[in-house]
N, C-alpha and C positions, 0 to 999 in steps of 0.2 A: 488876657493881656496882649497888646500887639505894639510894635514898633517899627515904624517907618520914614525911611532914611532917605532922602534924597537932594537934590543939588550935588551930586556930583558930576564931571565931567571931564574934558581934555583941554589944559592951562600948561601956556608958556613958562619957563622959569620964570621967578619973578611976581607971577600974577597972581590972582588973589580968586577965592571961589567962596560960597554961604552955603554950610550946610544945613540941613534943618532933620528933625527927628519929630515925628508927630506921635506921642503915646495918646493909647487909651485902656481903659480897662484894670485902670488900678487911681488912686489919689497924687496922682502926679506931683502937687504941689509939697508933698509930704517926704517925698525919696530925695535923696543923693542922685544928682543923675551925672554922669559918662560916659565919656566918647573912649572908643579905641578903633584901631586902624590892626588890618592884616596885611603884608605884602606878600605878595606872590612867595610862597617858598619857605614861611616864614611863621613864627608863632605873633596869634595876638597880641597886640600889647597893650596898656591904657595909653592914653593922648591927656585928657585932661575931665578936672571935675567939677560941679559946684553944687555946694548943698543947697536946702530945699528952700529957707527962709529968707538968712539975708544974703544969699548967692557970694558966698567965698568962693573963691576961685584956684584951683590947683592946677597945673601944668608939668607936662614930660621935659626936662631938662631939653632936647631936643627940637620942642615947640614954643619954648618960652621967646615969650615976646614978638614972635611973628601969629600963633593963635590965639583969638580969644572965643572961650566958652560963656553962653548967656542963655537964660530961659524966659518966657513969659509963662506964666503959671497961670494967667486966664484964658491961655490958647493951648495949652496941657504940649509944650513944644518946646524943644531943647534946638540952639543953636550953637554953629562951630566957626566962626567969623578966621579965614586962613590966607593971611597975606607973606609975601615976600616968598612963594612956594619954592621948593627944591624938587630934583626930580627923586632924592630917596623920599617924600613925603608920597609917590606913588602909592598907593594902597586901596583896601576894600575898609571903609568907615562906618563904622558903627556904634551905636548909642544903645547906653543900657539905664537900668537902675541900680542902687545899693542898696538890699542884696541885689545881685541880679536875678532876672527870669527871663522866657526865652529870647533869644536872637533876633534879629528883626534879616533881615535881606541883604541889606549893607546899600551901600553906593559907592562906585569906582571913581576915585580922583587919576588922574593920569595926569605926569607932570613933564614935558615934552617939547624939545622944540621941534 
């Protein structure tokens, strides 16, 4: 199983960044998949979810309505679509399954003027 995370980078307040999460190594179209975010200092948290078929959508109180969570299940890829950023949105992002398995690397968003 591997997961890998990237589009992350250094955005203004305000601005808006695409994450993307590339799995392989399990039936991707089949799992619950989610993001969560670490900040420096700071335990894990989720960010947001969507299940495997007809892509419901859950979100952290936090992200709602500035994130949206999307996947294409023919490109086994989970995305994290993050606009109107804040600089607490700082963090190490990362994408799993439900249940989960291991970790992928993350990606740094930095949110900064």
């Amino acid at each position: 199983v591997q997961l890998v995370e990237s589009g992350g980078g250094l955005v203004q307040p305000g601005g808006s960044l695409r994450l993307s999460c590339a799995a392989s190594g399990f039936t991707f179209s089949s799992y619950e998949m989610r993001w969560f975010r670490q900040a420096q200092g700071k335990e894990r948290e989720w960010v947001a979810s969507i299940t495997p078929t007809w892509g419901a959508t859950n979100y952290a109180d936090s992200v709602k309505g500035r994130f949206t969570v999307s996947r294409d299940n023919s490109r086994n890829t989970l995305y994290l679509q993050m606009n109107s950023l804040k600089a607490e949105d700082t963090a190490v992002y990362y994408c799993n399954r439900f249940p989960a398995t291991n970790w992928g690397q993350g990606t740094q968003v930095t949110v900064s003027s």
